[in-house]
N, CA and C atoms as an extended XYZ file, in Angstrom:
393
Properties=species:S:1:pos:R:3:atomname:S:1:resname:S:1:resid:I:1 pbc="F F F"
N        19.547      -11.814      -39.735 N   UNK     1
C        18.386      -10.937      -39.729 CA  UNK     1
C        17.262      -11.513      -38.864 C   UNK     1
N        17.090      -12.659      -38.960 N   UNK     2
C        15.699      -13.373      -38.032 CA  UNK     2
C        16.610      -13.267      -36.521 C   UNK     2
N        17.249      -13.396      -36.153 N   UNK     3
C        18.137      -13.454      -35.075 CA  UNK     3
C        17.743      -12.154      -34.433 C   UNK     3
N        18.120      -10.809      -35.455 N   UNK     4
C        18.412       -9.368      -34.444 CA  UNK     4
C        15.844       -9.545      -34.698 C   UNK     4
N        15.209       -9.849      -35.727 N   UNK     5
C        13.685       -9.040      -35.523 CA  UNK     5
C        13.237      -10.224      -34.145 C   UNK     5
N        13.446      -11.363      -33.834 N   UNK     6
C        13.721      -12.429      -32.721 CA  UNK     6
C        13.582      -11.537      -31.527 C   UNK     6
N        14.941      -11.102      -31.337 N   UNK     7
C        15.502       -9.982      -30.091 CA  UNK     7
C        14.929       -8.936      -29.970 C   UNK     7
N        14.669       -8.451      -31.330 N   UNK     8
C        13.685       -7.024      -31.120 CA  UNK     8
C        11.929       -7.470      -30.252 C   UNK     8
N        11.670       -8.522      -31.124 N   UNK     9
C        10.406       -9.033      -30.113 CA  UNK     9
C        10.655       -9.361      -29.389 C   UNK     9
N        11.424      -10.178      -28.356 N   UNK    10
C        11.579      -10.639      -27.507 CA  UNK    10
C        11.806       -9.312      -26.327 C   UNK    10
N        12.588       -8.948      -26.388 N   UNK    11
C        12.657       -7.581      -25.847 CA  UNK    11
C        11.344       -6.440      -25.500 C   UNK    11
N        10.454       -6.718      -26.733 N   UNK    12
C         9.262       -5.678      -26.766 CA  UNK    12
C         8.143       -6.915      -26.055 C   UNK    12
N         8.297       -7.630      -25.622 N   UNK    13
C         7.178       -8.796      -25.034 CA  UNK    13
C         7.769       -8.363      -23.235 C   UNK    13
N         8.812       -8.555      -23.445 N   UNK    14
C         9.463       -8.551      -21.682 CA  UNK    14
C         9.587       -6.994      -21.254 C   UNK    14
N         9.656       -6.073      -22.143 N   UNK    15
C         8.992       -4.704      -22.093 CA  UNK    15
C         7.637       -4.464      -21.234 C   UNK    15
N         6.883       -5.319      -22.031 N   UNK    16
C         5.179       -5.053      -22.062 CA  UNK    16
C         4.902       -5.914      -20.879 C   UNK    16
N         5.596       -6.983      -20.544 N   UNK    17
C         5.527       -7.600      -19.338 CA  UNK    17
C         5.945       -7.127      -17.648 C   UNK    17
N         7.254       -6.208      -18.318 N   UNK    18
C         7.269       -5.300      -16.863 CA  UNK    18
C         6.222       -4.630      -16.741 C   UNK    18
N         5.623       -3.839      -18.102 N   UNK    19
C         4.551       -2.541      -18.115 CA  UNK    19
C         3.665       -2.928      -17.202 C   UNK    19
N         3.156       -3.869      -17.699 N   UNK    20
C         1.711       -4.794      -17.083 CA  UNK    20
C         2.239       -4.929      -15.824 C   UNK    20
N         2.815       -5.616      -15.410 N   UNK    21
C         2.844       -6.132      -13.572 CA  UNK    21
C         3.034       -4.974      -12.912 C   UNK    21
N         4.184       -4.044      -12.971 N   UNK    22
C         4.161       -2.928      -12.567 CA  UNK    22
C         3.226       -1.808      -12.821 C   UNK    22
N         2.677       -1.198      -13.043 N   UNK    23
C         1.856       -0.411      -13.801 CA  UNK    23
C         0.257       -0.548      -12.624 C   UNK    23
N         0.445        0.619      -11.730 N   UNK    24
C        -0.441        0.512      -10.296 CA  UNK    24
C         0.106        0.118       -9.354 C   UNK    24
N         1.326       -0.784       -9.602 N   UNK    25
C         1.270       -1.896       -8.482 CA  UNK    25
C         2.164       -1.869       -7.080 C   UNK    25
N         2.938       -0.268       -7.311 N   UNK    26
C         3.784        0.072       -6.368 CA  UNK    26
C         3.030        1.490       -5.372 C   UNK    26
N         3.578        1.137       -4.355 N   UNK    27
C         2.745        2.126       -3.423 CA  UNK    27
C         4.196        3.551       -3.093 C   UNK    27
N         3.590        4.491       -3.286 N   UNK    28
C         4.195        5.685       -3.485 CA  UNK    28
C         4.498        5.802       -2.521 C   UNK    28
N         5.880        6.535       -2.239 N   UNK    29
C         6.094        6.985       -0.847 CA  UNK    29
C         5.975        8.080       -0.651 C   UNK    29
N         5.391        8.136        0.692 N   UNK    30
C         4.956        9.399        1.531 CA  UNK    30
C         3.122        9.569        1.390 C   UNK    30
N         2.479        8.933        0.897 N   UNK    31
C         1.202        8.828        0.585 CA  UNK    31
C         0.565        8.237        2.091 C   UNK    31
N        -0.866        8.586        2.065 N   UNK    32
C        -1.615        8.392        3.067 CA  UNK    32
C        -3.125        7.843        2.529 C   UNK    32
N        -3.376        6.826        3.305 N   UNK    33
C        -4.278        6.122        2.486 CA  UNK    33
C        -5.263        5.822        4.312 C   UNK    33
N        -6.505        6.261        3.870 N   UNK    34
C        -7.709        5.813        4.871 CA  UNK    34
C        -8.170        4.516        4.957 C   UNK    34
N        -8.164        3.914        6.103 N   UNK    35
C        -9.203        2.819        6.354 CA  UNK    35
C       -10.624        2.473        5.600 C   UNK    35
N       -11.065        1.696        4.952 N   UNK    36
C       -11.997        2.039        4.831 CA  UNK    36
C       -12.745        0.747        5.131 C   UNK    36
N       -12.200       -0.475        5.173 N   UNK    37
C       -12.684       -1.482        4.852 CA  UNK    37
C       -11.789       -2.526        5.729 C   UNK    37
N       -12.118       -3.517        6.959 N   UNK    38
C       -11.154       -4.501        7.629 CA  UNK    38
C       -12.136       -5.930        7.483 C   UNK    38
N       -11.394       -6.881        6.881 N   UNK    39
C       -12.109       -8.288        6.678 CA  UNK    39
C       -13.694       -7.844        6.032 C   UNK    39
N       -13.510       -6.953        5.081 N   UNK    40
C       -14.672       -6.916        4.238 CA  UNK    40
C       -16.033       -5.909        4.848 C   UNK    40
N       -15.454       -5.703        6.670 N   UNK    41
C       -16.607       -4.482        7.004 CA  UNK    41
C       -16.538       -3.453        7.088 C   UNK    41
N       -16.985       -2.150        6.794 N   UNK    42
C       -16.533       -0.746        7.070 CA  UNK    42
C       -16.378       -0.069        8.102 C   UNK    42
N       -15.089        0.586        7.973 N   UNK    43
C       -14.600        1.039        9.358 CA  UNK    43
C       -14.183        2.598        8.944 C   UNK    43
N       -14.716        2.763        8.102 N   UNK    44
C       -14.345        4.188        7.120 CA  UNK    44
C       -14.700        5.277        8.361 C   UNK    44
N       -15.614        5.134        9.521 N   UNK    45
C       -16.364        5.872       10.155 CA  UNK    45
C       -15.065        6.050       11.217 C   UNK    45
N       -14.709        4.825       11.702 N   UNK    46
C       -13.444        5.242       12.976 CA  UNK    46
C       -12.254        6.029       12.275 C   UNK    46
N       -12.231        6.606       11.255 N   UNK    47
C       -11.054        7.596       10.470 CA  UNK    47
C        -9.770        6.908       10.865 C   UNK    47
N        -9.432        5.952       10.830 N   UNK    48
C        -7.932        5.243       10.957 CA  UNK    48
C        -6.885        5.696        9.607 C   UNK    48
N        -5.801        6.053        9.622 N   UNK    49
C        -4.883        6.322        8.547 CA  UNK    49
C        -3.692        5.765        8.532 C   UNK    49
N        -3.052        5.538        7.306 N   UNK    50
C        -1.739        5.044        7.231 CA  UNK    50
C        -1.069        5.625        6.379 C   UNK    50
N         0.241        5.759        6.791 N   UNK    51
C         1.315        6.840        5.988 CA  UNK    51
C         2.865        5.962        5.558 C   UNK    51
N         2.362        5.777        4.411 N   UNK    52
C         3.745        4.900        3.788 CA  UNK    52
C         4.655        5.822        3.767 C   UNK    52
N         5.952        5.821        4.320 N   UNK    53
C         7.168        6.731        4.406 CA  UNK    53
C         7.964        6.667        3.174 C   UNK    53
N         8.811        7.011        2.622 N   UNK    54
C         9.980        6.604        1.678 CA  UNK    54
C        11.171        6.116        2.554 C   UNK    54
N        11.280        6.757        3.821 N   UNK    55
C        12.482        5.802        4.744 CA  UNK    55
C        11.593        4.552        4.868 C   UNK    55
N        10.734        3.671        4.158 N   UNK    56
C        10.246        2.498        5.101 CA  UNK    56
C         9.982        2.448        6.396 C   UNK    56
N         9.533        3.268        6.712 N   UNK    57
C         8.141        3.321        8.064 CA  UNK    57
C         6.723        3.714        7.645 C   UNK    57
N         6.014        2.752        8.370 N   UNK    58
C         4.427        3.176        8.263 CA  UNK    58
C         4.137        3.425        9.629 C   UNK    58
N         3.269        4.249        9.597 N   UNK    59
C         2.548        5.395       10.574 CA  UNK    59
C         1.122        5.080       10.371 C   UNK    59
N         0.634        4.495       11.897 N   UNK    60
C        -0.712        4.380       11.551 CA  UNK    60
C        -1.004        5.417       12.822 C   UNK    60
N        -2.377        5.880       12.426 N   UNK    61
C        -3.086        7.003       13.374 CA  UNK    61
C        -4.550        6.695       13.085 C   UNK    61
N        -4.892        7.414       14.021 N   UNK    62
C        -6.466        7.977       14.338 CA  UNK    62
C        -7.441        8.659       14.309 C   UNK    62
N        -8.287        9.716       14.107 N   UNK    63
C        -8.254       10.679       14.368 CA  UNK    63
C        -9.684       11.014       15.336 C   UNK    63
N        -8.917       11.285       16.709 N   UNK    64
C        -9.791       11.067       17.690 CA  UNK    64
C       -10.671       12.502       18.669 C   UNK    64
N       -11.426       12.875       18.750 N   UNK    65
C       -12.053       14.322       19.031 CA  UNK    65
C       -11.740       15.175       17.952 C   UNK    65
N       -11.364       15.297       16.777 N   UNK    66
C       -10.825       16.072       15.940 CA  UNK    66
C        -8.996       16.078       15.864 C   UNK    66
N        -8.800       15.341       16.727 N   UNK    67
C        -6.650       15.207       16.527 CA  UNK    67
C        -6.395       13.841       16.164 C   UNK    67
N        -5.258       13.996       15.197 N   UNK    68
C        -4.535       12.534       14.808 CA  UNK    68
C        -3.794       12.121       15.947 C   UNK    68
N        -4.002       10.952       16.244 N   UNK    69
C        -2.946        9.948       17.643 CA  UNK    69
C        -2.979        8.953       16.767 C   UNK    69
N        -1.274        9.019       16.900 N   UNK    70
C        -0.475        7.559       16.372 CA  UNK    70
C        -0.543        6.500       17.477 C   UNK    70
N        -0.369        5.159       16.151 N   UNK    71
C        -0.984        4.078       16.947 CA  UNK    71
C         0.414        3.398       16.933 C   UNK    71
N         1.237        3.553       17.901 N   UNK    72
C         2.410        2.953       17.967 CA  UNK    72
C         2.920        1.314       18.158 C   UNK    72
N         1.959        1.066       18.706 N   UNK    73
C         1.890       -1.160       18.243 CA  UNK    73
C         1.829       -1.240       16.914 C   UNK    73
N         0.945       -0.545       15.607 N   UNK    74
C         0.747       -0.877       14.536 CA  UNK    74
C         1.737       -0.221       13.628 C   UNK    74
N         2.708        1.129       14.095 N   UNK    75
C         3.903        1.548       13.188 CA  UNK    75
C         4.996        1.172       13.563 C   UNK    75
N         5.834        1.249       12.333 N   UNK    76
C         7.300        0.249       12.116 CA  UNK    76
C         7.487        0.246       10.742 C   UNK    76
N         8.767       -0.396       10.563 N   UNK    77
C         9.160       -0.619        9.940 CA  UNK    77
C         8.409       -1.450        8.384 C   UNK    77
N         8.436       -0.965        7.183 N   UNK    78
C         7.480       -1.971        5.957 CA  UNK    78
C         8.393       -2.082        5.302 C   UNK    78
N         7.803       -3.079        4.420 N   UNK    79
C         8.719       -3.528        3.158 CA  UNK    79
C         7.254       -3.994        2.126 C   UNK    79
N         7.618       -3.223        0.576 N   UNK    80
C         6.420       -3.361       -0.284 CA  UNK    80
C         7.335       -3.576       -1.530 C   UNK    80
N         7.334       -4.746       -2.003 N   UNK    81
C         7.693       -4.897       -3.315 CA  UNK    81
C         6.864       -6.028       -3.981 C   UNK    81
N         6.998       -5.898       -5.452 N   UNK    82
C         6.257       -7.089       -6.225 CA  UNK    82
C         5.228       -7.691       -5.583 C   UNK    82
N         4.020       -6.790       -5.126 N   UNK    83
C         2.898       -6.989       -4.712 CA  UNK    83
C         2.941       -7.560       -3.246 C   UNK    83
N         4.216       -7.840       -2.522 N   UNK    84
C         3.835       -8.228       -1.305 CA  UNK    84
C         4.183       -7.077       -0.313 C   UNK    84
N         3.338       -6.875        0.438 N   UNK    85
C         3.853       -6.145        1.658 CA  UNK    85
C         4.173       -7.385        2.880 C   UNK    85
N         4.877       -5.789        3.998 N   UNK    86
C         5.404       -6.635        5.671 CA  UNK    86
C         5.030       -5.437        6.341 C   UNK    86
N         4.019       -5.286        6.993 N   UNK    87
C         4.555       -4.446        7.789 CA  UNK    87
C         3.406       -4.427        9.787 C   UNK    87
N         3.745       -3.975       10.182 N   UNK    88
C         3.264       -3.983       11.919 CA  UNK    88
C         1.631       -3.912       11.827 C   UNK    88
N         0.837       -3.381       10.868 N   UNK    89
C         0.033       -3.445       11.025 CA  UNK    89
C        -0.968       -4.662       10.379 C   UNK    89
N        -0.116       -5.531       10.027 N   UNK    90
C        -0.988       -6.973        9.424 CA  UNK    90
C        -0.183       -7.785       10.735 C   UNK    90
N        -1.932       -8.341       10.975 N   UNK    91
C        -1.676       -8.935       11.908 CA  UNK    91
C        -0.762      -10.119       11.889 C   UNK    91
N        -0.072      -10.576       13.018 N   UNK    92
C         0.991      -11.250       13.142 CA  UNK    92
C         2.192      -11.041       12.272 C   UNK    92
N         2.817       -9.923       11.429 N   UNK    93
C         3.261       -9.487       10.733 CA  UNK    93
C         3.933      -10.552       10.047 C   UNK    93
N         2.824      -10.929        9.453 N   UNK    94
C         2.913      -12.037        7.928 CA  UNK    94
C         3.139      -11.283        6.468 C   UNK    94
N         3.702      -11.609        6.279 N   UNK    95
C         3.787      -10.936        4.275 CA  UNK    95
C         2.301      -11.381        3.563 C   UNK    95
N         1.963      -10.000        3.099 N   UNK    96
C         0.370      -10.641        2.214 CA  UNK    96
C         0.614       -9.703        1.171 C   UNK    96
N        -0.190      -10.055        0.551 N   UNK    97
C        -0.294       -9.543       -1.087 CA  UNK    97
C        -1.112       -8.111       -1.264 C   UNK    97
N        -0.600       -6.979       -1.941 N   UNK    98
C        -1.664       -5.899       -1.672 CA  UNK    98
C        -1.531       -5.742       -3.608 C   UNK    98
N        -2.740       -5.134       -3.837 N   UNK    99
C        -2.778       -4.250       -5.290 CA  UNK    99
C        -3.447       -2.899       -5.019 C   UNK    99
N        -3.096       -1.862       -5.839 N   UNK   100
C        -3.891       -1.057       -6.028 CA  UNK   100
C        -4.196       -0.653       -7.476 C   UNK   100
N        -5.654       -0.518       -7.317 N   UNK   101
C        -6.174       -0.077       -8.708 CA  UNK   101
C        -6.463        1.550       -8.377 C   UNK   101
N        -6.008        2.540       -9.019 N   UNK   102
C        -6.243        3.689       -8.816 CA  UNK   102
C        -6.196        4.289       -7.529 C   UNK   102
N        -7.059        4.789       -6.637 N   UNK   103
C        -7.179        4.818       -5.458 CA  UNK   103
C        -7.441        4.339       -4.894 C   UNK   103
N        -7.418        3.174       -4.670 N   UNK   104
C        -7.678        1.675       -3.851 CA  UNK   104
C        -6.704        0.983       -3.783 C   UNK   104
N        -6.294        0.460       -2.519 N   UNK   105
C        -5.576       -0.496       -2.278 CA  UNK   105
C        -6.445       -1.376       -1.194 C   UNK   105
N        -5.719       -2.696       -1.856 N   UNK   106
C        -6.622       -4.180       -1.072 CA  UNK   106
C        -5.127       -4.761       -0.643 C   UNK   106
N        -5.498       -5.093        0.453 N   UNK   107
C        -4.476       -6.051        1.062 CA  UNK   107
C        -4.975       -6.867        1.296 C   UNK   107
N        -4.940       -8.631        0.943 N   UNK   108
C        -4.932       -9.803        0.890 CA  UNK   108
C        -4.137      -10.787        1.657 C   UNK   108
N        -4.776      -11.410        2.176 N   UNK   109
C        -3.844      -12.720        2.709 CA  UNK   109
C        -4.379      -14.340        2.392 C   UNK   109
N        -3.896      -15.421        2.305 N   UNK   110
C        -4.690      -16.098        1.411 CA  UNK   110
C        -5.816      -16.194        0.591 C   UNK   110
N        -5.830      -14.890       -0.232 N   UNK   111
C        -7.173      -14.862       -0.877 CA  UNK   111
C        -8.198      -14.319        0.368 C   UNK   111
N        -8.337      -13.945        0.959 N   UNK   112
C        -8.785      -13.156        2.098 CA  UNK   112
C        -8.948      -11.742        2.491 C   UNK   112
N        -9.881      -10.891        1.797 N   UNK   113
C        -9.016       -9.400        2.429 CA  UNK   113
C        -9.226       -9.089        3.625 C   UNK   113
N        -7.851       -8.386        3.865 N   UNK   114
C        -7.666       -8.020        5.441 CA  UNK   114
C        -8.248       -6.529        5.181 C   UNK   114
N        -7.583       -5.999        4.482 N   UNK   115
C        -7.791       -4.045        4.538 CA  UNK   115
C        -8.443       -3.809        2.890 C   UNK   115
N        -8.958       -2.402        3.235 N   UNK   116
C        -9.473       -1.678        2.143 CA  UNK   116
C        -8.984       -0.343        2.714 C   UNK   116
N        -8.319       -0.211        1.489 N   UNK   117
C        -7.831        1.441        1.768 CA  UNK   117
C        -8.009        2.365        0.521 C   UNK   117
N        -8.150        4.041        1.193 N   UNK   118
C        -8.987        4.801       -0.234 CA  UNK   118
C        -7.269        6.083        0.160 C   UNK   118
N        -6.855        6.126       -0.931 N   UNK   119
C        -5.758        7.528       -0.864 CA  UNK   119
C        -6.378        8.595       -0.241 C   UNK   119
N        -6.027        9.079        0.361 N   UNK   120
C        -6.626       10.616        0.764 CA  UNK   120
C        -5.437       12.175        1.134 C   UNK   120
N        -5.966       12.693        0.703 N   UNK   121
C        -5.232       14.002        0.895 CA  UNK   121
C        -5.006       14.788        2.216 C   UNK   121
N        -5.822       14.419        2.838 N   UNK   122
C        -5.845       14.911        4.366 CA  UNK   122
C        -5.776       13.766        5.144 C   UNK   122
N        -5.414       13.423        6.572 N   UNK   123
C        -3.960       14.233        6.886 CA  UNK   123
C        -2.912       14.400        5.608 C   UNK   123
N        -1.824       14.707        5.868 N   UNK   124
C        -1.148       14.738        4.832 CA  UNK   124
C         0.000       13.568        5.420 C   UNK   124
N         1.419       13.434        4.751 N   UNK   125
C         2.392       12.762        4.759 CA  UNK   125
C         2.973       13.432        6.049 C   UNK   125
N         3.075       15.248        5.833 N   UNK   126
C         4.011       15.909        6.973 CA  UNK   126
C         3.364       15.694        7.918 C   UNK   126
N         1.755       15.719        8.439 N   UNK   127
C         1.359       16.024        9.449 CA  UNK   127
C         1.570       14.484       10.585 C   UNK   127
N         1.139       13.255        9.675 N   UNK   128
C         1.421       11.859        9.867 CA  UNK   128
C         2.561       12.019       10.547 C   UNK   128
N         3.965       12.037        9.977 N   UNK   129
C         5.485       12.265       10.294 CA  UNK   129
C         5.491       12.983       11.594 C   UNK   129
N         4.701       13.845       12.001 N   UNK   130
C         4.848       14.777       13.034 CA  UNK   130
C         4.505       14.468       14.127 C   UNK   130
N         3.852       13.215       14.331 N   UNK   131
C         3.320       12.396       15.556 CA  UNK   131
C         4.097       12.249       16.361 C   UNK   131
């Protein structure tokens, strides 16, 4: 009997432990998230965007006289798991650490932030893709 209520907690601790780490911490695919913030200054004004794919491509763009232009040095190929991202648009394409709390995502590199990004609804995922 102490053996199987043991396992039952043990189980409900490593439960609550996936909950917690995961829980925000994965970036949705097909979502588009605005610039808002590079090494801590705002850049929210130059409208820069990024479009996490579900095939693993990110799409970064612009939006310049009123049209999105993709920024083809900074899209490629990503990889986002267990809080680290990879992808073309961190510079020297180093693995750094991103979280998001709600609509925010921070990307980090030694304790450093590189990006601030806010979700946004416009462009969308299709229009991104269509570059």
């Amino acid at each position: 009997m102490k053996k199987l209520s043991l396992l039952a907690m043990l189980t409900v601790l490593i439960g609550s432990a996936l909950f917690v780490t995961s829980c925000g911490g994965k970036i949705q695919a097909d979502t588009v998230w605005q610039l808002t913030k590079s090494a801590g200054v705002s850049v929210e004004a130059q409208k820069q965007y990024v479009c996490f794919g579900a095939d693993g491509k990110v799409i970064v763009a612009t939006k310049a006289s009123g049209t999105l232009v993709k920024v083809s040095l900074l899209s490629g190929d990503y990889t986002a798991k267990g809080g680290k991202i990879k992808a073309p648009m961190i510079a020297g394409g180093v693995e750094a650490d991103y979280k998001i709390s709600g609509e925010t995502m921070k990307i980090t590199y030694n304790k450093a932030e590189l990006y601030e990004l806010k979700k946004v609804s416009s462009p969308t995922a299709k229009e991104m893709k269509a570059l």
